[in-house]
Biopython code that builds the backbone (N, CA, C, O; Angstrom):
import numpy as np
from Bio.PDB.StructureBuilder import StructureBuilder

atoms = [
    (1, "UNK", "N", (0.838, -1.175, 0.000)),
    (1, "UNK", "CA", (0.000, 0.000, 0.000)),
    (1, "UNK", "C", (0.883, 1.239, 0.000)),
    (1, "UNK", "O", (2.042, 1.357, 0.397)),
    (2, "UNK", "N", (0.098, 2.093, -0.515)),
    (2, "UNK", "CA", (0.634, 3.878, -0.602)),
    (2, "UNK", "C", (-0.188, 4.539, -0.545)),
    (2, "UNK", "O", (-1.281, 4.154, -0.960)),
    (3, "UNK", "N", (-0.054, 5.622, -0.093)),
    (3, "UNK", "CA", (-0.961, 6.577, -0.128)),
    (3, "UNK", "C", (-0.380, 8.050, -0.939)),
    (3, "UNK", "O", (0.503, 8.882, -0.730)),
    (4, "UNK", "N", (-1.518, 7.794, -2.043)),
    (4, "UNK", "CA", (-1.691, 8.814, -2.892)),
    (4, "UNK", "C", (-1.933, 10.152, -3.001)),
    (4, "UNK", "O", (-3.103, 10.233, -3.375)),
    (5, "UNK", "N", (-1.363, 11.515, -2.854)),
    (5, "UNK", "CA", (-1.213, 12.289, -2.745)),
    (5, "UNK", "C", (-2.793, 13.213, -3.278)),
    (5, "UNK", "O", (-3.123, 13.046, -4.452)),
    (6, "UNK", "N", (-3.419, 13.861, -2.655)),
    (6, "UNK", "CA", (-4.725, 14.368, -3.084)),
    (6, "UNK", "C", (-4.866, 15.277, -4.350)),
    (6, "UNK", "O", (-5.746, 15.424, -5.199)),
    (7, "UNK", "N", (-3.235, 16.003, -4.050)),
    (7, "UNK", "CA", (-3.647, 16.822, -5.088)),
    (7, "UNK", "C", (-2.580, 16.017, -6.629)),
    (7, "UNK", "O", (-2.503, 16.429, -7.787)),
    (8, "UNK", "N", (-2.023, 14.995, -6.088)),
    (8, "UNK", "CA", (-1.611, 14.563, -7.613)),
    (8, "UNK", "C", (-2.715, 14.017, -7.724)),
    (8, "UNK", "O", (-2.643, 14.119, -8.949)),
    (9, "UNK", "N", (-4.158, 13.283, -7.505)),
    (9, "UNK", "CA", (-4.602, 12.171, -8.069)),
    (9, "UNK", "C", (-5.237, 12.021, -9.275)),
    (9, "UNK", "O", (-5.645, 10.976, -9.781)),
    (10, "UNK", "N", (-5.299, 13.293, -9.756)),
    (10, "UNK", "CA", (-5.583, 13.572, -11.364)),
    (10, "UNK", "C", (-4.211, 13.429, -12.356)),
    (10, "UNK", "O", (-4.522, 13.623, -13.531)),
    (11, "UNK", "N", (-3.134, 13.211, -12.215)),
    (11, "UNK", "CA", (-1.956, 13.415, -12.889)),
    (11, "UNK", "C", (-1.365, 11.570, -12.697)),
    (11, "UNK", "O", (-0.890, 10.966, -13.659)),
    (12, "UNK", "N", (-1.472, 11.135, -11.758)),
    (12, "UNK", "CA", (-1.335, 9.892, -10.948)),
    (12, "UNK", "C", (-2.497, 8.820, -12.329)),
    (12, "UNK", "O", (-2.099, 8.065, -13.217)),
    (13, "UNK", "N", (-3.616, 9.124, -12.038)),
    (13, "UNK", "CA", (-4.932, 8.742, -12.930)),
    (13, "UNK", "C", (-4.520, 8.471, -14.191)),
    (13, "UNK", "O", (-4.530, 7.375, -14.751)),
    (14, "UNK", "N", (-3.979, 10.030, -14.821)),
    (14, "UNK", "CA", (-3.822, 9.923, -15.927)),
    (14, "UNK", "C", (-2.578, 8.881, -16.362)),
    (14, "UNK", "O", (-2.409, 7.959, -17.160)),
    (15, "UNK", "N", (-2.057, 9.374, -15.666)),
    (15, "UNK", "CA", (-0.296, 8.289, -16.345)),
    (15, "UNK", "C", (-0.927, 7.076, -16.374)),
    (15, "UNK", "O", (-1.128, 6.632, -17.504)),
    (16, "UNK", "N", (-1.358, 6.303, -15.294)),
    (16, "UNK", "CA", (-1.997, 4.858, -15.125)),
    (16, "UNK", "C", (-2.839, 4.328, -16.373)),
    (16, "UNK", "O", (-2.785, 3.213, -16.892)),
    (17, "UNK", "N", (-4.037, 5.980, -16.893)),
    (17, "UNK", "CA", (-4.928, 5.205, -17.569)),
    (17, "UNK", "C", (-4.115, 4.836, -19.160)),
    (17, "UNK", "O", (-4.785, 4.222, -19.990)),
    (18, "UNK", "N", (-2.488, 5.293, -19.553)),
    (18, "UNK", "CA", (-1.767, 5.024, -20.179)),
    (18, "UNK", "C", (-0.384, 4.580, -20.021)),
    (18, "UNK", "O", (0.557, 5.238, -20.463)),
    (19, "UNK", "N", (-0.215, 3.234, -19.263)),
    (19, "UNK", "CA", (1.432, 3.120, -18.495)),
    (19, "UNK", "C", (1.941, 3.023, -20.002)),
    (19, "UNK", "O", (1.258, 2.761, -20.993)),
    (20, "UNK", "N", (3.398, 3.318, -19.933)),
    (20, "UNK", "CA", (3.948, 3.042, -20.979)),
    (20, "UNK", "C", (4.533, 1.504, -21.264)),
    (20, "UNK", "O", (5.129, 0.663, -20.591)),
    (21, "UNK", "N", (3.984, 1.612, -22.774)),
    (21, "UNK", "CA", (4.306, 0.016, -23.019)),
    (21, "UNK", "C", (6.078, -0.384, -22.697)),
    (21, "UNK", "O", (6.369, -1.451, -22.156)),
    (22, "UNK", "N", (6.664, 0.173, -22.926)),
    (22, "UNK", "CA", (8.071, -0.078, -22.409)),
    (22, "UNK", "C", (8.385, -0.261, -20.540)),
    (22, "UNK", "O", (9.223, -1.054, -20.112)),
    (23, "UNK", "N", (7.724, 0.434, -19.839)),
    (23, "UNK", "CA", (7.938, -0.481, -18.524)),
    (23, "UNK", "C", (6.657, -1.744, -18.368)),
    (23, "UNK", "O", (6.834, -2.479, -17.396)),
    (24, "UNK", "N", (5.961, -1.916, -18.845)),
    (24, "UNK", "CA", (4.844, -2.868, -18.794)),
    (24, "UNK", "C", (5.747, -4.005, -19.436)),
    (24, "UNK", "O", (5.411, -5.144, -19.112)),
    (25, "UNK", "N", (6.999, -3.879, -20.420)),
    (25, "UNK", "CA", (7.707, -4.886, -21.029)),
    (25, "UNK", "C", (8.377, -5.352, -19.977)),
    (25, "UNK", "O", (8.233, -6.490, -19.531)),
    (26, "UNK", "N", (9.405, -4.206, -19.374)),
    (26, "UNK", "CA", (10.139, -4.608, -18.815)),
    (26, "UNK", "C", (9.287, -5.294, -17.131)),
    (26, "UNK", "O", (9.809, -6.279, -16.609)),
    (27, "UNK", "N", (8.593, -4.941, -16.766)),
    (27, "UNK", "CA", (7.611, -6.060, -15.308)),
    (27, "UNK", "C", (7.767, -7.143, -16.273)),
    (27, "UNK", "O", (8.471, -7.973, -15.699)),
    (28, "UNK", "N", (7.442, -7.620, -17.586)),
    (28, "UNK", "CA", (7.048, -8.425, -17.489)),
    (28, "UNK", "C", (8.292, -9.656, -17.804)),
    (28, "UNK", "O", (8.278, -10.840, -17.470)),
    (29, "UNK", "N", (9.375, -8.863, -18.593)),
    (29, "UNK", "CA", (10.716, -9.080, -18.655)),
    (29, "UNK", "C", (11.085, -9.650, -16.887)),
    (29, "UNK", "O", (11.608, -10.724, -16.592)),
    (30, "UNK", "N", (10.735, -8.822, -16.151)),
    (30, "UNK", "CA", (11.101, -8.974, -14.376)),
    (30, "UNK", "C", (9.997, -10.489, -13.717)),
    (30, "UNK", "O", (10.028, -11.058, -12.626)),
    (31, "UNK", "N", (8.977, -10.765, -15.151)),
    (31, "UNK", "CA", (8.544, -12.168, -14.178)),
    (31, "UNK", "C", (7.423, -11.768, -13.755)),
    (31, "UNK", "O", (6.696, -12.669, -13.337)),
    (32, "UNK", "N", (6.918, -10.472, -13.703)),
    (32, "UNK", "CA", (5.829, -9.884, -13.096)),
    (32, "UNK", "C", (4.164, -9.978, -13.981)),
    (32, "UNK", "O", (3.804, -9.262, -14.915)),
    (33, "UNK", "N", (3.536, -10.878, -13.443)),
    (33, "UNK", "CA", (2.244, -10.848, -14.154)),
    (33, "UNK", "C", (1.207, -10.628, -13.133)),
    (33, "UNK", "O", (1.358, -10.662, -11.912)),
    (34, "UNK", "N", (-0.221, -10.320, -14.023)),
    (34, "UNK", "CA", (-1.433, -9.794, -13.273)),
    (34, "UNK", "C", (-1.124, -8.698, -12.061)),
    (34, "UNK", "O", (-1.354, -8.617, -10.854)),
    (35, "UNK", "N", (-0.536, -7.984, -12.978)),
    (35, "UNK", "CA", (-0.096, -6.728, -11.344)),
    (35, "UNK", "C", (-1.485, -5.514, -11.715)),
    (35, "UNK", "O", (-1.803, -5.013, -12.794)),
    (36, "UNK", "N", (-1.928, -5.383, -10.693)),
    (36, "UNK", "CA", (-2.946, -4.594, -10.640)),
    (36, "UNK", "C", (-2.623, -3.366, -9.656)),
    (36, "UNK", "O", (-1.749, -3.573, -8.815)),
    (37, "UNK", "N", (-3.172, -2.253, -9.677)),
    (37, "UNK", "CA", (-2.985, -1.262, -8.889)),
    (37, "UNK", "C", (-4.677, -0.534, -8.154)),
    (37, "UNK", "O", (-5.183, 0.414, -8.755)),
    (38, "UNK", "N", (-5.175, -0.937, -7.244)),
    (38, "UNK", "CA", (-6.487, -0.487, -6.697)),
    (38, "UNK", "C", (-6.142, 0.895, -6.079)),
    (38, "UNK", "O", (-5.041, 1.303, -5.706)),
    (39, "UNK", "N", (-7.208, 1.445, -6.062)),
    (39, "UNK", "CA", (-7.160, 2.829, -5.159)),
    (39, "UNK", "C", (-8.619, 2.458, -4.754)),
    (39, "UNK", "O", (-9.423, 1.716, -5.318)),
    (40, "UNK", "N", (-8.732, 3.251, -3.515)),
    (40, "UNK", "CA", (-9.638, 3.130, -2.595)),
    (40, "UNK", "C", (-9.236, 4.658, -1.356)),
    (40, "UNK", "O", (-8.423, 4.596, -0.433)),
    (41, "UNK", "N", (-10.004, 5.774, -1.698)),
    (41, "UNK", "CA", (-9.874, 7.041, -1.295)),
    (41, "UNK", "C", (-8.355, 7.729, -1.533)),
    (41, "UNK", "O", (-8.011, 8.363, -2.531)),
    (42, "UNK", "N", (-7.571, 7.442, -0.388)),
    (42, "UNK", "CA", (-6.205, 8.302, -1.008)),
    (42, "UNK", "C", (-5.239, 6.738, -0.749)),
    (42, "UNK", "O", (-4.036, 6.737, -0.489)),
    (43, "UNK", "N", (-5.892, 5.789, -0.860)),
    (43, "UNK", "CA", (-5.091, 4.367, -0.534)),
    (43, "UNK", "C", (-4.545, 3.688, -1.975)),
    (43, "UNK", "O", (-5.306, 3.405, -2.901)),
    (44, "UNK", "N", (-3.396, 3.523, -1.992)),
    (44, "UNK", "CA", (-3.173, 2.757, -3.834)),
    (44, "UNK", "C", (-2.851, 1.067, -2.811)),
    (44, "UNK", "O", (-2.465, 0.850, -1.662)),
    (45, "UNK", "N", (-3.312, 0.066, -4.121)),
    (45, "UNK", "CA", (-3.247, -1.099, -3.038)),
    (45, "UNK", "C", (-2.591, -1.486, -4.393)),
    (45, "UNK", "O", (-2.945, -1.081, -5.500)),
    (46, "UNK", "N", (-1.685, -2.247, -4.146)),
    (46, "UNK", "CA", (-1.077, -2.968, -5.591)),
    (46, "UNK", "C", (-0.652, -4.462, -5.317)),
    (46, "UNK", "O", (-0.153, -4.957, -4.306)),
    (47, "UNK", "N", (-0.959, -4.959, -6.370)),
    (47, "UNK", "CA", (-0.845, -6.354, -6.551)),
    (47, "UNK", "C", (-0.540, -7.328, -7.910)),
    (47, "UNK", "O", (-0.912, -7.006, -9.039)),
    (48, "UNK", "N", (0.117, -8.431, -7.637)),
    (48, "UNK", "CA", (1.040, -8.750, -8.697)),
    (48, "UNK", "C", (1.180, -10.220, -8.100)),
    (48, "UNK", "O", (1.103, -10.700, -6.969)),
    (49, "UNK", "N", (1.389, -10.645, -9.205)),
    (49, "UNK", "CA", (1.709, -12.265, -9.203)),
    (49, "UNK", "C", (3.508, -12.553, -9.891)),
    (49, "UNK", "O", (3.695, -12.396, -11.097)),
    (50, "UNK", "N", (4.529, -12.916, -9.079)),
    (50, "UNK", "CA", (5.623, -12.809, -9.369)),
    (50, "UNK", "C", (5.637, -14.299, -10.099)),
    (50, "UNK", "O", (4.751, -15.039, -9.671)),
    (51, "UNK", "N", (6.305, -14.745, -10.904)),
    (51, "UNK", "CA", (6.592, -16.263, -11.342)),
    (51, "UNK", "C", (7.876, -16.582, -11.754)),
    (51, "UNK", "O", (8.154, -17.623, -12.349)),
    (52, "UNK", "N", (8.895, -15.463, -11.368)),
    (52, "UNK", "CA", (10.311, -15.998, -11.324)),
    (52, "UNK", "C", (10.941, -16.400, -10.134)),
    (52, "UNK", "O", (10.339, -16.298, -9.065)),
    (53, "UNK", "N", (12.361, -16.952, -10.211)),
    (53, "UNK", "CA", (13.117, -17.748, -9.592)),
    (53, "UNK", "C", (14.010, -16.783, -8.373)),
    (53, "UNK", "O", (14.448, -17.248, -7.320)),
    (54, "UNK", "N", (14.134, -15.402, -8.809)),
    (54, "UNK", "CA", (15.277, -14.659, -8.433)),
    (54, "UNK", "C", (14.696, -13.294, -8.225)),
    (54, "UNK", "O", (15.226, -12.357, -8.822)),
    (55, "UNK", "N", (13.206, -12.979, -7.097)),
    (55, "UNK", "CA", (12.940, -11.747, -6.977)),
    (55, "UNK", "C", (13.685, -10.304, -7.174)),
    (55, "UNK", "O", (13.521, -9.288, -7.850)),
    (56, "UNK", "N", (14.823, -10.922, -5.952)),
    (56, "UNK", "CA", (15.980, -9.865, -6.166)),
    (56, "UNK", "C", (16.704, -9.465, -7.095)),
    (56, "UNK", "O", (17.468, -8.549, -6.790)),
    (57, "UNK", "N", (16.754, -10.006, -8.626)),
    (57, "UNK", "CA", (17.561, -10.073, -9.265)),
    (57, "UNK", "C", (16.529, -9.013, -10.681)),
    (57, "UNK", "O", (16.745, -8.259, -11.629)),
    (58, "UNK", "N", (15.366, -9.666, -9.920)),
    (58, "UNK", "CA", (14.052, -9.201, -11.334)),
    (58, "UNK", "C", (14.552, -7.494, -10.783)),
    (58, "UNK", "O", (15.156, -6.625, -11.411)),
    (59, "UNK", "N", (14.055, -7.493, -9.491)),
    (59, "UNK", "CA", (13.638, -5.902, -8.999)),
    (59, "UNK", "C", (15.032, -5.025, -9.365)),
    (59, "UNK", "O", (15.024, -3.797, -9.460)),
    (60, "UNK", "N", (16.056, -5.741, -9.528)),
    (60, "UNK", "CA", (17.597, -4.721, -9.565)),
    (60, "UNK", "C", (17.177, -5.003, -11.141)),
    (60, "UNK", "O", (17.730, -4.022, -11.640)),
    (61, "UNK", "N", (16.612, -5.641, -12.171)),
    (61, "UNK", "CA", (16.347, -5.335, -13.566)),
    (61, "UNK", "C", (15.540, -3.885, -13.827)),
    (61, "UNK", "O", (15.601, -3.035, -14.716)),
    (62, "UNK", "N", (14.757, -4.038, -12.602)),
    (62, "UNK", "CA", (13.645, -3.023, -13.445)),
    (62, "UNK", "C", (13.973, -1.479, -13.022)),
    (62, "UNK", "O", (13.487, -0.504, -13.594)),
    (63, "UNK", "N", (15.034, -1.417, -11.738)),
    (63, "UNK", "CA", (15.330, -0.361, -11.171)),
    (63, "UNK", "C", (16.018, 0.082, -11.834)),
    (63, "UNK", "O", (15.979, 1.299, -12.011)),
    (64, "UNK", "N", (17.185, -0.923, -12.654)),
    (64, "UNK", "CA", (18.329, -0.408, -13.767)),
    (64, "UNK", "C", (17.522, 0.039, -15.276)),
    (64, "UNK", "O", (18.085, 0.539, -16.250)),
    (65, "UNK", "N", (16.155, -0.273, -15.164)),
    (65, "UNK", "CA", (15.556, 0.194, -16.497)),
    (65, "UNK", "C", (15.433, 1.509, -16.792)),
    (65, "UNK", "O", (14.420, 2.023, -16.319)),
    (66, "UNK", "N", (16.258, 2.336, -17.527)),
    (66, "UNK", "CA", (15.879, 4.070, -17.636)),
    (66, "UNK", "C", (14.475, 4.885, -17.746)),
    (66, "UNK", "O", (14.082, 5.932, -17.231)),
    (67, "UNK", "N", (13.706, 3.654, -18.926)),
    (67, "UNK", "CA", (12.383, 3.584, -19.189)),
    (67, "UNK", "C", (11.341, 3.754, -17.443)),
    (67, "UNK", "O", (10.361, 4.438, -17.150)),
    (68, "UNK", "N", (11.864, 3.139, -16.953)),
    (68, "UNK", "CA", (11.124, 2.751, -15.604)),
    (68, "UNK", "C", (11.702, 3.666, -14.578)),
    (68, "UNK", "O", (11.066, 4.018, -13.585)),
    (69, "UNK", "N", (12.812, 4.007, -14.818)),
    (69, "UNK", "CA", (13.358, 5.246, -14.061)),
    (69, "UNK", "C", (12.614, 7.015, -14.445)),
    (69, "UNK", "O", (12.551, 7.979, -13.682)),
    (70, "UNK", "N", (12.212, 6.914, -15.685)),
    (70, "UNK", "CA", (11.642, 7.743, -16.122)),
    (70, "UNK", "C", (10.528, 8.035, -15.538)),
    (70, "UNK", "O", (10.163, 9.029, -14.910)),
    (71, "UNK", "N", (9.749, 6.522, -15.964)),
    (71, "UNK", "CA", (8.131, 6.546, -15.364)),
    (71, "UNK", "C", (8.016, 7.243, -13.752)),
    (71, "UNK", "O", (7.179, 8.034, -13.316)),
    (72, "UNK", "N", (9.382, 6.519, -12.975)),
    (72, "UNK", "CA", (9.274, 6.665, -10.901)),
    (72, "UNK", "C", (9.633, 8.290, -11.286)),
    (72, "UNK", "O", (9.117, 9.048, -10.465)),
    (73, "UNK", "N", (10.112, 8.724, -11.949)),
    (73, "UNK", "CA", (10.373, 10.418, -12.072)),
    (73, "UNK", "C", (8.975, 11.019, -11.913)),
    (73, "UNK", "O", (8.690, 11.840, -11.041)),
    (74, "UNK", "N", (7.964, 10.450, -13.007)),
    (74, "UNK", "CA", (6.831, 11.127, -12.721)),
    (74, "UNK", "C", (5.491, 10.706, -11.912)),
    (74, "UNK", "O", (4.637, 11.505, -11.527)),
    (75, "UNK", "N", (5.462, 9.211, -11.714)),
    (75, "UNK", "CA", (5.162, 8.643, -10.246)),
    (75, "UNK", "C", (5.219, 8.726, -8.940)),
    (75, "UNK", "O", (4.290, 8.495, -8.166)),
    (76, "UNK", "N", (6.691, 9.174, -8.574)),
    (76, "UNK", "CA", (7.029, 8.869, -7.083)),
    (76, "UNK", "C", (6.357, 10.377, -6.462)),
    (76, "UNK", "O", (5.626, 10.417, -5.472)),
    (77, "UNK", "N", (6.659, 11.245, -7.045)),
    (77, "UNK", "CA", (5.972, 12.674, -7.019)),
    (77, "UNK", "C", (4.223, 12.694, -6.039)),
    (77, "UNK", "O", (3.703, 13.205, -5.047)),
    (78, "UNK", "N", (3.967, 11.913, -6.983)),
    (78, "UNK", "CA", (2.195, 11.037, -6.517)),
    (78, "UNK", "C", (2.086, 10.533, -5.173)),
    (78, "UNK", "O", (1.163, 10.699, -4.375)),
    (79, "UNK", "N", (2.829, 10.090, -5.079)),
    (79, "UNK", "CA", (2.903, 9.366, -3.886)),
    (79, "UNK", "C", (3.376, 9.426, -2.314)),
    (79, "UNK", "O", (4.545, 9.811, -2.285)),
    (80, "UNK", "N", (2.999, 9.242, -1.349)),
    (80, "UNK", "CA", (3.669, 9.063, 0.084)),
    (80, "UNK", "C", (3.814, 8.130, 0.731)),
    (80, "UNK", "O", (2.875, 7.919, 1.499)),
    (81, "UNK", "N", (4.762, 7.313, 0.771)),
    (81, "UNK", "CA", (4.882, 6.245, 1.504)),
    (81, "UNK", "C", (4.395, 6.162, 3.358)),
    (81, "UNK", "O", (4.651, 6.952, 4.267)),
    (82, "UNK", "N", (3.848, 5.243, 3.362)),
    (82, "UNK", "CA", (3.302, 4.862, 4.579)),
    (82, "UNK", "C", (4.441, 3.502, 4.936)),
    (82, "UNK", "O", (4.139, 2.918, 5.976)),
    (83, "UNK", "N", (5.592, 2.986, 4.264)),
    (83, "UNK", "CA", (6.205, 2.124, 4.881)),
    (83, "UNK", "C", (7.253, 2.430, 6.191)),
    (83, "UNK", "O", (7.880, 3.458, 6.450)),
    (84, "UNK", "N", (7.196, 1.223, 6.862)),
    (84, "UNK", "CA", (7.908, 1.585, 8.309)),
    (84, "UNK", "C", (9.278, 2.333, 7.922)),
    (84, "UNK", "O", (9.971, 1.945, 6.981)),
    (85, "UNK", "N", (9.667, 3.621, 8.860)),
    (85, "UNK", "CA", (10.497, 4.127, 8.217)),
    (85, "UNK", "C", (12.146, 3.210, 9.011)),
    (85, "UNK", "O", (12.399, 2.752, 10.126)),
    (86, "UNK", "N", (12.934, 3.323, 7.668)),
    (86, "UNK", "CA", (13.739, 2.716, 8.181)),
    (86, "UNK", "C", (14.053, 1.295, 7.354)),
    (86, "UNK", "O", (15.191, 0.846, 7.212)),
    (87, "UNK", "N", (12.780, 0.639, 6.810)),
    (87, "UNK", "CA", (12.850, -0.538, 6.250)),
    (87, "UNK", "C", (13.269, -0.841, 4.951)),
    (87, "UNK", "O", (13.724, -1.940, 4.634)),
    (88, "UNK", "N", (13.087, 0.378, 3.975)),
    (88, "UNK", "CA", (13.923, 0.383, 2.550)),
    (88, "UNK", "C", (12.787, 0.239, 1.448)),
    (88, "UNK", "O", (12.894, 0.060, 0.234)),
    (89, "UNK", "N", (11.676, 0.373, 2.247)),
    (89, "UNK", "CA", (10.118, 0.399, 1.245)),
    (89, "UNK", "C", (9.880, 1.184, 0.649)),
    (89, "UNK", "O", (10.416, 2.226, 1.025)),
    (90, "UNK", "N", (9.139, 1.294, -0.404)),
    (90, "UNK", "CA", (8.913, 2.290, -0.536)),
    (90, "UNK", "C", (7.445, 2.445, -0.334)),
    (90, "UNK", "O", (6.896, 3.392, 0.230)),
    (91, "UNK", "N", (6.682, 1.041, -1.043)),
    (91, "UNK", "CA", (5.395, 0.492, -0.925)),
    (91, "UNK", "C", (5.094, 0.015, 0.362)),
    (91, "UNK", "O", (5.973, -0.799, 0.645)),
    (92, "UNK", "N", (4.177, 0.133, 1.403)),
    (92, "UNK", "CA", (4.484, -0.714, 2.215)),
    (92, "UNK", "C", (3.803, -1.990, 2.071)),
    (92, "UNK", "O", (2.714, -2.089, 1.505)),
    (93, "UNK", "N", (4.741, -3.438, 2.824)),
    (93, "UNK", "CA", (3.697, -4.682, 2.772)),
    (93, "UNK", "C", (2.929, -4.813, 3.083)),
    (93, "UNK", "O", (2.857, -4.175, 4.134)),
    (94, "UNK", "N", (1.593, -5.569, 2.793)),
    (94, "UNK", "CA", (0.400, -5.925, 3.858)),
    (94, "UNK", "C", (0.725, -7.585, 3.642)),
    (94, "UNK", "O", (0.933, -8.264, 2.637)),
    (95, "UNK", "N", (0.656, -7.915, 5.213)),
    (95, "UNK", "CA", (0.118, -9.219, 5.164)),
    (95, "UNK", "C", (-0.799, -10.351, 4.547)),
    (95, "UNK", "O", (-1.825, -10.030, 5.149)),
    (96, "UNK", "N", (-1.083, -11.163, 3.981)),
    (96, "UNK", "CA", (-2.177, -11.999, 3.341)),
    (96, "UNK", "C", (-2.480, -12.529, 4.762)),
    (96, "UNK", "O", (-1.689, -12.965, 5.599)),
    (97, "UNK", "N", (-4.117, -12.348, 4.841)),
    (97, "UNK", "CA", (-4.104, -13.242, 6.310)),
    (97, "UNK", "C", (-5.375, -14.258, 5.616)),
    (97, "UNK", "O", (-6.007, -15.001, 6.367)),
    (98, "UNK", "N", (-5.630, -14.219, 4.347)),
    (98, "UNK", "CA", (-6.977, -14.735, 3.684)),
    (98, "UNK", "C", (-6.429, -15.582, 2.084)),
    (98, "UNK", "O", (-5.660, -14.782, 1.551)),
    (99, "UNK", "N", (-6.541, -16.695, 1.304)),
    (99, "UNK", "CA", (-6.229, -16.977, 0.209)),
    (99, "UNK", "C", (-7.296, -17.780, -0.192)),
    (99, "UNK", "O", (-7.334, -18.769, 0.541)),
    (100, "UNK", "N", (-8.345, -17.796, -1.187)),
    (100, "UNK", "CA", (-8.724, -18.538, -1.367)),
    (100, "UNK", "C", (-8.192, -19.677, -3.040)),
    (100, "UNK", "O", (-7.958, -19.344, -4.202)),
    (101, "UNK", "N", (-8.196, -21.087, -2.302)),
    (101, "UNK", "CA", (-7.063, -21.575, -3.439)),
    (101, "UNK", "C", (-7.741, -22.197, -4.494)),
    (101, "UNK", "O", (-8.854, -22.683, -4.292)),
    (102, "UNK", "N", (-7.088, -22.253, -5.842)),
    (102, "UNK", "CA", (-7.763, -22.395, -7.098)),
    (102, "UNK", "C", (-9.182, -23.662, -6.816)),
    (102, "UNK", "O", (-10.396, -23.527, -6.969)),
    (103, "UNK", "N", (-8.095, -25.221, -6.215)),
    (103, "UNK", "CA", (-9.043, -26.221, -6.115)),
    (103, "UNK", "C", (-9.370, -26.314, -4.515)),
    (103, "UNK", "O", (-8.626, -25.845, -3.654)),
    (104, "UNK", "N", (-10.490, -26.931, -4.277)),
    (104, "UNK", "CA", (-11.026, -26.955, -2.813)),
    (104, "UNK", "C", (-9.632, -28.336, -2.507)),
    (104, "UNK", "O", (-9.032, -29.015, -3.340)),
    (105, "UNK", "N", (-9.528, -28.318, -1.121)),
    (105, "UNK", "CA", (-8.977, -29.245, -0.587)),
    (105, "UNK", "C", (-10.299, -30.494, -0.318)),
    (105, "UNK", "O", (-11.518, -30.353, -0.222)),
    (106, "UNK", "N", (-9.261, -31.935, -0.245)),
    (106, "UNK", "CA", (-11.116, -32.769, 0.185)),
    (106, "UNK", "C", (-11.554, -32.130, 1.078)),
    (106, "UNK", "O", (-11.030, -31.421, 1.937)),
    (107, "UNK", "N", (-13.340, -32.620, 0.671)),
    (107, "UNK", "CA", (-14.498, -31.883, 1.245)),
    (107, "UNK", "C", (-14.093, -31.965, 2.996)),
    (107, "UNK", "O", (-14.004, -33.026, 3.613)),
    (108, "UNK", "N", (-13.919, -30.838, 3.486)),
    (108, "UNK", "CA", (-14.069, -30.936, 5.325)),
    (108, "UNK", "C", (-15.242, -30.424, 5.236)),
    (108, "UNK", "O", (-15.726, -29.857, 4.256)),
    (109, "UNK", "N", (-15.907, -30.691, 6.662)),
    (109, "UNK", "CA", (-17.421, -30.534, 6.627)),
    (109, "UNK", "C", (-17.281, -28.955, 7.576)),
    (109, "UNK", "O", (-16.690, -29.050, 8.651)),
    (110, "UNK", "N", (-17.748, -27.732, 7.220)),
    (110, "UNK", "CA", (-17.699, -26.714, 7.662)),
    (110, "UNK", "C", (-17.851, -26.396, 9.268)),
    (110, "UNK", "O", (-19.049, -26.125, 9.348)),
    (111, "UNK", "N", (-17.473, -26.315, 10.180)),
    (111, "UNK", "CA", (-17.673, -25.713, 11.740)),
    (111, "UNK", "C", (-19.014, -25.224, 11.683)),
    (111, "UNK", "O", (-20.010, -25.722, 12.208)),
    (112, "UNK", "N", (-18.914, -24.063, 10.898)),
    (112, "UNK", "CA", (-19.903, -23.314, 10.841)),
    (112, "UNK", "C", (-20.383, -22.646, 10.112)),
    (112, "UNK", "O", (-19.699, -21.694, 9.735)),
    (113, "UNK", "N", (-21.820, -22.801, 9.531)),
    (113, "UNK", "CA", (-21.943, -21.831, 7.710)),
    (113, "UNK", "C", (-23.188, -21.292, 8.001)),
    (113, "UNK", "O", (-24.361, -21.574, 7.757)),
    (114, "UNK", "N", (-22.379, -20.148, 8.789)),
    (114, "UNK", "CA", (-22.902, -18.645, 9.151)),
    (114, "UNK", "C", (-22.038, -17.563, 8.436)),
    (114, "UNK", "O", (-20.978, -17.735, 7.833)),
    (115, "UNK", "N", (-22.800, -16.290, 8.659)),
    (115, "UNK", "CA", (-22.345, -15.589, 8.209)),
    (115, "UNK", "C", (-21.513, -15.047, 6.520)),
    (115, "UNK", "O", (-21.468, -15.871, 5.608)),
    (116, "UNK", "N", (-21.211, -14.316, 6.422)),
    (116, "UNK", "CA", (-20.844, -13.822, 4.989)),
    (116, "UNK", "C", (-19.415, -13.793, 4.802)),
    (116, "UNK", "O", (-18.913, -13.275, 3.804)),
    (117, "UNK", "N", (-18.675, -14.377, 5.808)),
    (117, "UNK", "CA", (-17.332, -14.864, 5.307)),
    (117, "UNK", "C", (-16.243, -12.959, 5.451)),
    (117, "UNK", "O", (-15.077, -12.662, 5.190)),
    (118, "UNK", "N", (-16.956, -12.480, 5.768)),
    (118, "UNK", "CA", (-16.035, -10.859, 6.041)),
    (118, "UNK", "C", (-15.330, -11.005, 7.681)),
    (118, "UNK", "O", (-14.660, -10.085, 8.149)),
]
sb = StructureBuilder()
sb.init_structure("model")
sb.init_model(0)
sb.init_chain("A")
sb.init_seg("    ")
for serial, (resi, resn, name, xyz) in enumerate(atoms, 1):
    if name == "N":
        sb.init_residue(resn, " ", resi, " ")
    sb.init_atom(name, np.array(xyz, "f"), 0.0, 1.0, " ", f" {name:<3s}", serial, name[0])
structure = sb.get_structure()
């Protein structure tokens, strides 16, 4: 998560509703698929499905990308980090405390089937 700056969120909007195809190459060059970016008031929530071997190795690709150095030129501006200071974030993590997985595991018979699952 980040939190999005109020008065960029028209400039922020716009870049998004056109990323440039050259860092969209290079994520994907880095292994990076289905990365999505939610906002929810001044909250950006982002998410991504990694499928390489060598996280560390993808993320020092895309940081060395000029293309992508370009883009954080007019991105990072947008933005305020909410990560713990000190930790080297820029995004901060959220925990998964919920997954629901592609196939059911065998049938267990539910505890309890109440409620709406929130």
């Amino acid at each position: 998560m980040i939190r999005l700056r109020p008065e960029q969120r028209e400039t922020y909007l716009r870049l998004h509703a056109a990323v440039w195809p050259s860092v969209e190459k290079t994520l994907r060059a880095a292994n990076f698929r289905n990365y999505t970016i939610f906002l929810r008031d001044d909250l950006l929530f982002g998410y991504y499905e990694y499928v390489g071997d060598d996280y560390d190795a993808d993320l020092r690709l895309i940081a060395a990308d000029p293309q992508t150095q370009a883009w954080w030129k007019l991105t990072d501006p947008c933005q305020e980090s909410i990560a713990e200071p000190g930790s080297g974030d820029w995004w901060a993590p959220m925990r998964e405390v919920w997954h629901l997985a592609d196939e059911a595991p065998d049938e267990v018979p539910d505890q309890a089937q109440q409620g709406s699952g929130r």
